[in-house]
N, C-alpha and C positions, 0 to 999 in steps of 0.2 A: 747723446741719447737718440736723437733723428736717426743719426747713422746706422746704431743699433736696431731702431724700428724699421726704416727699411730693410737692412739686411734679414730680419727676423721674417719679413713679407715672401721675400725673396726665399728663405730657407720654409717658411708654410707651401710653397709650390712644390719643390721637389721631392724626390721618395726619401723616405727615412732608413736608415743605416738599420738592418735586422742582426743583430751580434749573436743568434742563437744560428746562423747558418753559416756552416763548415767552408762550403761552394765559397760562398761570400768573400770569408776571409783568406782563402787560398789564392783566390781570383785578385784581392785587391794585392796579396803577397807578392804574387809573382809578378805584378804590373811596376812596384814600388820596386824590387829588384832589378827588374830589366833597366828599369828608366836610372837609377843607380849605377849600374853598370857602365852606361853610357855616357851619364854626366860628370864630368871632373869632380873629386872630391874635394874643393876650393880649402878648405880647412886643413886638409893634408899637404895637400900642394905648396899652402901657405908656410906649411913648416906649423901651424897651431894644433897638431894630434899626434899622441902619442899612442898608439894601440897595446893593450896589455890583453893579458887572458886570463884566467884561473879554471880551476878544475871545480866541477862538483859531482856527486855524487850521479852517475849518467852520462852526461855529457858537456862537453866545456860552454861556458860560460863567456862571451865577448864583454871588454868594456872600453868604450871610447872616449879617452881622455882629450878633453882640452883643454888646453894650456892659457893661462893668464899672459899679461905684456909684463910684467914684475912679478918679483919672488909671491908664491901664493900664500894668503894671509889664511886659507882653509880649505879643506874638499867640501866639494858638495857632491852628494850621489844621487843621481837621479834616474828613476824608473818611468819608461815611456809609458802612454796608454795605450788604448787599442783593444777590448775588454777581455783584457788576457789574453788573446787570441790574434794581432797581428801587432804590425808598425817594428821598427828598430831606431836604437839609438840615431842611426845619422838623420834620421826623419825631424828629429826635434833640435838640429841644429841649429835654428831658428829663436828658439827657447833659451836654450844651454849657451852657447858663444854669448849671447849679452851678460849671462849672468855670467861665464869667466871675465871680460873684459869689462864688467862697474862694477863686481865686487871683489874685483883684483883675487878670485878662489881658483882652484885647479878643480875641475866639471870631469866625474867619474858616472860616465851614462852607462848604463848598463843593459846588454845585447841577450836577456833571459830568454828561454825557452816561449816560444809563445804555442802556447796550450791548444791548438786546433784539432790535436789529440783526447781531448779534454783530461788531459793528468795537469791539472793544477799542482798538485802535489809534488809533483820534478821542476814545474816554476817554480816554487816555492822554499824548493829545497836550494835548488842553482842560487835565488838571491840571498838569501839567509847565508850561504857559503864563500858567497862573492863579498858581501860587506863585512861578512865576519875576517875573511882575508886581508882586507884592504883596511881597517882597523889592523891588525897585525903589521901591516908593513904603514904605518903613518911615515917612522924616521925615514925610509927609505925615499919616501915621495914627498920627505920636507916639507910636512904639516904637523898640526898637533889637533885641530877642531875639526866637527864633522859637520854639518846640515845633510842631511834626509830630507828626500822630498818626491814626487812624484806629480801625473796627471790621473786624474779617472781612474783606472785599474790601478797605473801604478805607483798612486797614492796606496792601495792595499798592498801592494807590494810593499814599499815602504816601511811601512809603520808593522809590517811583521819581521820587518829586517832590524825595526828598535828592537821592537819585543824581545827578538833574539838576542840581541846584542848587550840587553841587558839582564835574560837567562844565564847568558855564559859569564855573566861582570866585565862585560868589555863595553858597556854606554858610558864611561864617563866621559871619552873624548867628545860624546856628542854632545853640540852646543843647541840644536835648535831639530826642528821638524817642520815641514811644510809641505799643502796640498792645495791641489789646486783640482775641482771638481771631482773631489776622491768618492767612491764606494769603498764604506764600511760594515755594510750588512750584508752578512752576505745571503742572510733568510730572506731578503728583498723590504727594502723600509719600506713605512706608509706611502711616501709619496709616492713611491716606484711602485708601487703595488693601486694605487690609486691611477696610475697615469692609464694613456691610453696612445693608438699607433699613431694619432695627433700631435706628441710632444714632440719637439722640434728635435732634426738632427739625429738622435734614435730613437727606434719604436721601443714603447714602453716594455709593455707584454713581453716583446723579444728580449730584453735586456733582462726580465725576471726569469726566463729559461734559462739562457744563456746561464743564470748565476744555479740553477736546479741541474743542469748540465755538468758543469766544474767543481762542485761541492761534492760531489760522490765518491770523489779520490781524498776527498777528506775525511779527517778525522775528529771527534769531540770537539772544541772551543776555536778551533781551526775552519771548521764546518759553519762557522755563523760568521765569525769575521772577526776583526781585531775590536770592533765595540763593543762586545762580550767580552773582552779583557779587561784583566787587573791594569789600569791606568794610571796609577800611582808612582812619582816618581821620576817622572816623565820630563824633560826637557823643555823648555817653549815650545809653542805651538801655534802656524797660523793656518789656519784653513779659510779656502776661499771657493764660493760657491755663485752659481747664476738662479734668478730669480723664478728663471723657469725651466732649470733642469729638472729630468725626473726621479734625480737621488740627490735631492739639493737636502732630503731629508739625513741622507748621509753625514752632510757636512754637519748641519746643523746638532743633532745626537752626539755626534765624534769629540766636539766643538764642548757641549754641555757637561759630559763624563771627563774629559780633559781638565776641563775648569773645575770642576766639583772633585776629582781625586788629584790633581798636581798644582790646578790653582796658577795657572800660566799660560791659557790657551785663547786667542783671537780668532772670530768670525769674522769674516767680509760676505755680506752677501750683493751682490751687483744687481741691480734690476733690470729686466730687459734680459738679460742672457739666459742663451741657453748653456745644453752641457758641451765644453769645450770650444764654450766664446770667445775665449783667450787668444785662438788663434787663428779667430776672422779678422779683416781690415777695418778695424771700427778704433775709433777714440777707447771706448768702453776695455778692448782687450788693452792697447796701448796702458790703460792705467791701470792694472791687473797686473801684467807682467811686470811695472814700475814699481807696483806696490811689492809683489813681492821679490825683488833686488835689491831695494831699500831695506828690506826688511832681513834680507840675507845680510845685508853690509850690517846692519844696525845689531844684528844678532850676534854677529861675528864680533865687533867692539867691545861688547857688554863683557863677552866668554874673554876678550883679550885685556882688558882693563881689572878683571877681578880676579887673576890667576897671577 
């Protein structure tokens, strides 16, 4: 918790992330590519990625597959953050490799559209299409279980990729859901709406445009967010949130309609963290990432002993 608090000191000096400007995220895009380009992709190189593609409606869809050390016991698919609007899978390599390599799963990251166009709605449609494929091809990729899951943004991504999946009758394969400082409202929660350009890491106000920006390419129940959804039915559920993020009310709301229509949902809330704690050098993220790999292996069990 020291650790935490100093870093927290540290993160109250610098400017805060403003996700409602375009500039911003083009700038950090094209910085994060260059320096890509240049650095060996150690994971590839290793022989640990498989690169796959799919189509969706617009334009293709990347997903970066990594591979487990033993036959994989399930996929997990996982959607980067970045608040719709930048980062790609190899960014969260970091993340994704631990959970291939301790919970023995085969990691489908996935390369969507990131919206600095503000069409959320072609993001949206690209993941819905991508997981809905990749459910189609289980035999082929020698799985049978799924986990979902995501950061930040795309924890929303996510959980619109259940939704779908269980519109069309293809959720059964899925064994669990998981988020990790997700936004679920997309009308802006209390807390976000409450915060101020003080909250650590991103500016409050900015991150409530940012979501009045991207909703306009939507449409009805899509326009608020997956917490105005029929929740019923649903899969395990863990959600995990920082004590002082500024959509920790996200988690929390996601977490309570979870429990109350499917009756299988866990909250963690960490104190001391901000949004996207997880992947500063602190004890704090260290057991955050632990908890939920555990919580992948332990999910995956349950799905494999009761089938």
């Amino acid at each position: 918790m020291r650790g935490a608090r100093r870093l927290n000191a540290l993160l109250g000096l610098l400017p805060r992330y403003h996700t409602d400007r375009r500039w911003n995220a083009k700038t950090i895009q094209a910085v994060v590519r260059a320096v890509q380009s240049l650095v060996p992709d150690l994971l590839a190189r290793h022989g640990q990625t498989a690169g796959r593609t799919t189509l969706s409606v617009g334009s293709p869809v990347g997903v970066r597959m990594i591979l487990p050390r033993a036959n994989a016991r399930g996929l997990y698919i996982h959607f980067h953050g970045g608040a719709w609007v930048m980062g790609n899978a190899r960014l969260d390599d970091g993340i994704t490799r631990p959970i291939a390599r301790d919970c023995g799963v085969l990691v489908a990251a996935v390369n969507f559209h990131n919206a600095v166009d503000d069409r959320l709605d072609v993001t949206l449609d690209g993941c819905r299409t991508t997981v809905k494929w990749l459910v189609e091809h289980l035999a082929e990729l020698q799985v049978e279980r799924i986990i979902l899951g995501g950061e930040s943004s795309g924890a929303h991504l996510a959980a619109e990729a259940l939704l779908h999946l269980r519109e069309c009758g293809k959720a059964q394969a899925v064994a669990g859901f998981v988020s990790m400082c997700g936004g679920f409202d997309l009308t802006g929660s209390e807390s976000l709406r409450r915060s101020s350009g003080k909250s650590l890491v991103i500016d409050g106000p900015s991150a409530l445009r940012n979501l009045q920006r991207l909703t306009r390419s939507l449409n009805g129940r899509e326009a608020k967010g997956p917490l105005f959804a029929d929740l019923s039915g649903l899969p395990p559920a863990l959600l995990i949130a920082g004590a002082l993020d500024p959509i920790i009310d996200d988690s929390l709301s996601m977490a309570r309609q979870w429990q109350q229509q499917s009756s299988n949902a866990d909250c963690v809330i960490f104190p001391e963290a901000p949004h996207g704690f997880n992947r500063f050098p602190t004890k704090l993220a260290a057991r955050a990432n632990r908890l939920v790999r555990e919580w992948i292996s332990r999910t995956i069990a349950t799905a494999e002993s009761s089938s």
